[in-house]
N, C-alpha and C positions, 0 to 999 in steps of 0.2 A: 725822455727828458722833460723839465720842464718847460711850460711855456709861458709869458706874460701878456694877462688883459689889461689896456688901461682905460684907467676910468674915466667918466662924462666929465668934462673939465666945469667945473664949479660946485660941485655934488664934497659932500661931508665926509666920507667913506663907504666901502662894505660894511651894510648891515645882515644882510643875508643871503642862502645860496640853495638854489636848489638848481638839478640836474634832471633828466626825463631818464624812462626806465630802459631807452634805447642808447642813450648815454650821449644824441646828437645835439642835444640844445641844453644849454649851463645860460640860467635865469641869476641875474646877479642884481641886488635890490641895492641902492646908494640911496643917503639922508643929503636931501637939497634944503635951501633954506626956505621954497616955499611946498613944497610936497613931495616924500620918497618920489624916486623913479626906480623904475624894473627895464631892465634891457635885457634883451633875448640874443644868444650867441651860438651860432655854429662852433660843434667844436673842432671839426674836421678842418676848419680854413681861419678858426678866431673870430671872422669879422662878425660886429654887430647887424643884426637884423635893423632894418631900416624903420620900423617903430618902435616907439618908448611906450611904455603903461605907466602912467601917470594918474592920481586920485587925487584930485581938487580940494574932495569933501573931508581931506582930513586936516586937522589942527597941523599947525608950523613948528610944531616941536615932534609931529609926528614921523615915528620910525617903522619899518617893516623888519620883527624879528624874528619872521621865522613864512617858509614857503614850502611848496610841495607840489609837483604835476599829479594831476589823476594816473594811477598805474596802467589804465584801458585805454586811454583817451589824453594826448599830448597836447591836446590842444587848451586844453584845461590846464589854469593854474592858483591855486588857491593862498592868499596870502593872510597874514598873522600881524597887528600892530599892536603898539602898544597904547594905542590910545582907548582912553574907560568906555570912554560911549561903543 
């Protein structure tokens, strides 16, 4: 069945999602008003993992659209924004 994550209370929405190739951690990106965040999730129990990944160096309009784990190595997570620089 289904189940529901919910969101960082203050965050904009889901901009993006990626999942690990073991299928145990589901990475979910939200647009804040002062920098995305990325939370890391078990998905066997739901709960968030106890750190946020947060980037400072990016502009305040800026969004994460799009992510990916390394296929070898889960501890790797590469993200996509849309900002020019």
């Amino acid at each position: 069945g289904q189940r529901y994550i919910q969101g960082i209370e203050g965050t904009h929405g889901v901009t993006a999602l990626a999942l690990t190739a073991s299928k145990k951690i589901l990475a979910i990106a939200e647009k804040h008003e002062k920098a995305p965040i990325v939370s890391l999730y078990d998905t066997t129990t739901l709960k968030r993992k106890k750190k946020y990944l947060v980037s400072t160096d990016m502009g305040k309009q800026a969004e994460i659209i799009s992510m990916a784990f390394a296929p070898t190595n889960e501890k790797f997570l590469i993200t996509l924004t849309n900002e020019p620089d």
